[in-house]
N, C-alpha and C positions, 0 to 999 in steps of 0.2 A: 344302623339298621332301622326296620322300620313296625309301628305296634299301632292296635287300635290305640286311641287317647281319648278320653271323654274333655268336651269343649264345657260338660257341666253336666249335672244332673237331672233325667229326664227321658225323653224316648230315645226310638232305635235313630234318629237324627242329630242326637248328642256324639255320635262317634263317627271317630276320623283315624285314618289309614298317615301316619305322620313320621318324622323322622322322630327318633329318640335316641340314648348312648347304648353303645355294645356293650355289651355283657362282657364279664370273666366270671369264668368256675373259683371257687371259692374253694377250701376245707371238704372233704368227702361230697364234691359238687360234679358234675360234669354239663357243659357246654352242649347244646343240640341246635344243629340246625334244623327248623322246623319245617314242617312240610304240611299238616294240617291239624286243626285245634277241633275240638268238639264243643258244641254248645248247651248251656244246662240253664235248669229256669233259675238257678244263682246266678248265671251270669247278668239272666235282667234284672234281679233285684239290686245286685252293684250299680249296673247303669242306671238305674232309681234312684240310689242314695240309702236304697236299705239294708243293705249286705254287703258294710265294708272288710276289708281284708283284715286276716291276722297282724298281728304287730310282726314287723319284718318280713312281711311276703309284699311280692309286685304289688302295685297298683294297676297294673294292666291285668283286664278282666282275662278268665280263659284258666281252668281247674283241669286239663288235659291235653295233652298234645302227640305226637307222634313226630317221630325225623331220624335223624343219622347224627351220631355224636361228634361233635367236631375237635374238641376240646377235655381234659380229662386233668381234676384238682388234683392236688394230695393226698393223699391216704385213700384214695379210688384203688379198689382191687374188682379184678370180675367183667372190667369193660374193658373196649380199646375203643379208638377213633375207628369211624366207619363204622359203628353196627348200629343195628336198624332197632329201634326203642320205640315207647310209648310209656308216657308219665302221667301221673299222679301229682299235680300240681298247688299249691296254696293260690295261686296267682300267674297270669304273666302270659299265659297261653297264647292268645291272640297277637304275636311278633314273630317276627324271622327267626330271629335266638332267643333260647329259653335257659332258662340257669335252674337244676336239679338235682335235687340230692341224688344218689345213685342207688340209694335204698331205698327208692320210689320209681325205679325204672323197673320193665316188663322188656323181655327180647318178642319182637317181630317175629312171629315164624314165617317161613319161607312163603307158606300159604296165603300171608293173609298181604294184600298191599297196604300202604304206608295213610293211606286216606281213610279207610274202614277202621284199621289201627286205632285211630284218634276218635272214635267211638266209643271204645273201652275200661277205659282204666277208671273212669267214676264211677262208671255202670257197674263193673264187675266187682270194685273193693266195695261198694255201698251193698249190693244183696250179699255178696260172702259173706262178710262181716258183720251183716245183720239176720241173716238168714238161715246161714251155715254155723258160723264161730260164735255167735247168741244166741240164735235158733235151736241151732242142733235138729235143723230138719235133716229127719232122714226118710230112709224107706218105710210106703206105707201109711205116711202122715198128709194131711190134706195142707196146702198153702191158697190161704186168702191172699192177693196182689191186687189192691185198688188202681186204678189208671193201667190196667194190661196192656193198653196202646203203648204206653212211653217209654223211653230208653230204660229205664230201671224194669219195667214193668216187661217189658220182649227179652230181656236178660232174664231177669228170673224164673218165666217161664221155664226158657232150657233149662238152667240150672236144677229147678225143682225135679223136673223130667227126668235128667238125667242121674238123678240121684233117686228116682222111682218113686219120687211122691205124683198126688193128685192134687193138679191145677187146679183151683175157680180164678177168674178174675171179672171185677167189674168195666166195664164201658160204657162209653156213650155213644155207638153207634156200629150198624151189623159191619160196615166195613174194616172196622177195628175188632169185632169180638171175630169176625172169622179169621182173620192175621195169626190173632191168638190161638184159635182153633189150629191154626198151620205148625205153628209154632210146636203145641204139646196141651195146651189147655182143655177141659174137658167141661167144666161148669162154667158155664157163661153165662152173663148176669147184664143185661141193657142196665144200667143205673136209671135211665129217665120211667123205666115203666115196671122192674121186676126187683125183689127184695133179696138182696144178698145175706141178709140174714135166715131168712128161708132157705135159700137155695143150699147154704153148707149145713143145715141141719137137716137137711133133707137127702143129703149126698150118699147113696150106697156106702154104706160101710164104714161111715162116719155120722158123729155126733156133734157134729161145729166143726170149726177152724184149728188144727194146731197150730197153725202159726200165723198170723195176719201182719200184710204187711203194707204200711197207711202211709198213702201224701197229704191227707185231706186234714186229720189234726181232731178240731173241736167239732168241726160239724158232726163226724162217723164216729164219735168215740163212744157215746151210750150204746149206739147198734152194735159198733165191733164187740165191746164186752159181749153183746148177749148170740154173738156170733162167733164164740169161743168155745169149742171144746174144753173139758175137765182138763188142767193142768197146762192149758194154753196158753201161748205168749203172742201179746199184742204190741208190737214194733212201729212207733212212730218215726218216718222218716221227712215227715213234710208238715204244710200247714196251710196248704191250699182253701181250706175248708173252713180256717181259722183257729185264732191263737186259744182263747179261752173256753172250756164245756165242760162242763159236770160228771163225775168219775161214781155212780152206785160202788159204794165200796161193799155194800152185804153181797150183790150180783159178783165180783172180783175175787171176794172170801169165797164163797158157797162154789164158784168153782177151780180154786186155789189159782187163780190166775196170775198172769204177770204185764205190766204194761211197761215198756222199756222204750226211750225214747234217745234219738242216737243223730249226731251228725258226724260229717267227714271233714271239713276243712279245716276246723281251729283243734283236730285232734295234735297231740304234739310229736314231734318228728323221731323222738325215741320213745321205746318202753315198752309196757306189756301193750298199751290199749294206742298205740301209735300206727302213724300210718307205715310207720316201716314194716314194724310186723305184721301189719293187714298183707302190704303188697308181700311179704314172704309168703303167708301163706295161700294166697291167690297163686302166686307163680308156681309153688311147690304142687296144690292140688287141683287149681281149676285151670289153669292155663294149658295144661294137658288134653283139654277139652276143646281148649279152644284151638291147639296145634291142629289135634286130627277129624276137625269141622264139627264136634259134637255139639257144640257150643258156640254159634255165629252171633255178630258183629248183625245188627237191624239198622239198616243208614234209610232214612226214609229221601234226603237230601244231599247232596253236596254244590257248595254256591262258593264261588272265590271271596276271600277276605275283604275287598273290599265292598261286597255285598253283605257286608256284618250284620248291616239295619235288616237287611230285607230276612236273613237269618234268623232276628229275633222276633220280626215281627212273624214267621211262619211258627215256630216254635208256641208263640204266645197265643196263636190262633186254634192251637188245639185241636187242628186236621194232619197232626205227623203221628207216625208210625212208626217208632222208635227213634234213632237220633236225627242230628242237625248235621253236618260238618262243614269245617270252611277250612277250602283249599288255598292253602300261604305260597305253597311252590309247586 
C-alpha cells in the first residue's frame, strides 16, 4: 500500500506519497480501506518533530479517517466487512489502509458521504468529551469557543446549539465570525479589536462564561479566568498562544473555578477516561445529531493526498473554515 512518509523533519515538503507494508488487523482490530483522512494542526507538529506518537501507534501522520472495512481481527463483535466507518486514530491516517481498534470506529450514516466522514471523529470526541462529559454544558449555560472558525470550533458551535446553550466565540475576521453566525453563535468577538472578556460579561442573562473552551493556552489564561462566570470551568485544549502564564489563584478561588486541561491522543485505549469510552459515548449521544443533520461536518477543503503539503500549508495559513480533508480514493 501506499502512506504519506516524512523524508525528515520540517515543512509541508518533507512528505511523500510512497510505498510502505500492508497492514493486518491485530486482536480487537479491524482493517479499513481508506477513502479520506482529515487534517489537524497535530498533524503539523508531527511533521515538525514536535508531536511525536504514542508508543505503539503508526508513525504515519493522520489522527482520523473514514473508508469501508476490509478486514475484521479476533474478538471484533459489532462489525462486518463492507461497512462504512470513520476512526479515531492514534496515528497512521494518511495511507490506503489503516489498522483500528473497533472500539474507536463510528458507523457512516447513510446521509453523510465517506469524505465529510473523515472530518469528524477528532472534532466530535475532543468538544464531547471536553464540553459535554467534563463540562456538563447544558441548557441555558453560555459556552466561550476561542478560534470559532476551526474544525473544533464549527463543531462545537452546533453542539452547544443543540443542546440550547448560548454561543460566543472569538475570531479574527467578519468572514469567519459570520460562518459562526450561520452556524448558531450569537456573541461574536473580532479578537484583533473587541474584548472577549467584556463581551461574556456583558451577555443577556449571563454573568461570564460557564464554560470556556481554549486553543491559545498561556497567552488567554489570565483573561479567561476573569471571563468566568461563578462556578465556571475553563478547558484547555491547545497552546497556540503558548505553553507558560500565570494562573491568579485568589481570581480562580473567589469564583470557585475550575481550570482543566485535556488532550486526546496519548489517552489510553481502555478505561474510564479512554478513547473507547469517549467514542461510546459520542456514538450513543451525539452521533444521533449527526445521523439527522443536526449536527454537520464543516469541510472548508478537500485536496487529494498527494497534495498533503499544499493541505497543510492551507490549514497553517489560518484562512479555513472549519476542516481540511484529503481524498485517498
Amino acid at each position: 500500500m501506499r502512506a504519506i512518509t516524512l523524508t525528515e523533519f520540517g515543512g509541508p515538503d518533507v512528505m511523500a506519497w510512497t510505498e510502505v507494508p500492508s497492514l493486518r488487523p491485530g486482536h480487537g482490530e479491524v482493517l479499513i480501506d481508506t477513502v479520506a483522512a482529515g487534517v489537524n494542526r497535530a498533524d503539523l507538529l508531527q511533521r515538525q518533530g514536535h508531536y511525536p506518537p504514542p508508543p505503539g501507534a503508526s508513525d504515519v501522520i493522520g489522527l482520523e479517517c473514514s473508508g469501508v472495512i476490509s478486514e475484521i481481527g479476533d474478538g471484533v463483535t459489532g462489525w462486518q466487512v463492507g461497512d462504512r466507518v470513520c476512526a479515531l486514530l492514534s496515528g497512521g491516517g494518511y495511507a490506503e489502509e489503516v489498522v483500528a481498534p473497533a472500539t474507536q470506529l463510528l458507523p457512516v450514516p447513510e446521509s453523510l458521504d465517506l469524505y465529510a466522514a473523515a472530518s469528524l471523529p477528532e472534532v466530535a470526541c475532543t468538544v464531547w468529551s471536553n464540553v459535554v462529559m467534563n463540562g456538563g454544558l447544558h441548557s441555558g449555560q453560555l459556552l466561550l469557543v476561542h478560534g470559532g472558525g476551526s474544525g473544533i470550533g464549527t463543531h462545537a458551535i452546533q453542539v452547544a446549539v443543540a443542546r440550547g446553550a448560548t454561543v460566543a466565540v472569538t475570531a479574527g475576521s467578519e468572514f469567519k465570525l459570520d460562518r459562526c453566525r450561520e452556524l448558531g453563535a450569537s456573541i461574536l468577538v473580532d479578537y484583533h479589536n473587541d474584548d472577549f472578556v467584556e463581551a461574556v460579561r456583558n451577555a443577556p442573562n449571563h454573568k461570564g462564561a460557564d464554560i470556556i473552551l481554549d486553543n491559545m493556552g498561556a497567552k488567554y489564561l489570565s483573561r479567561n479566568v476573569d471571563a468566568l462566570a461563578n462556578d465556571g470551568r475553563l478547558i484547555v485544549i491547545g497552546m497556540q498562544g503558548g505553553m507558560k502564564g500565570e494562573l491568579e489563584l485568589g481570581k480562580l478561588l473567589m469564583k470557585r473555578g475550575t481550570v482543566h486541561a485535556a488532550s486526546l491522543r496519548g489517552r489510553p485505549a481502555t478505561g474510564r477516561s479512554s478513547k473507547a469510552a469517549i467514542v461510546a459515548d459520542v456514538r450513543e449521544h451525539l452521533w444521533p445529531l449527526v445521523a439527522d443533520g443536526t449536527v454537520r461536518p464543516v469541510v472548508h477543503a478537500e485536496l487529494p493526498i498527494t497534495d498533503a503539503a499544499q493541505a497543510h500549508g492551507l490549514l497553517d495559513s489560518a484562512e479555513t473554515v472549519g476542516k481540511v480533508v484529503l481524498r485517498i480514493r
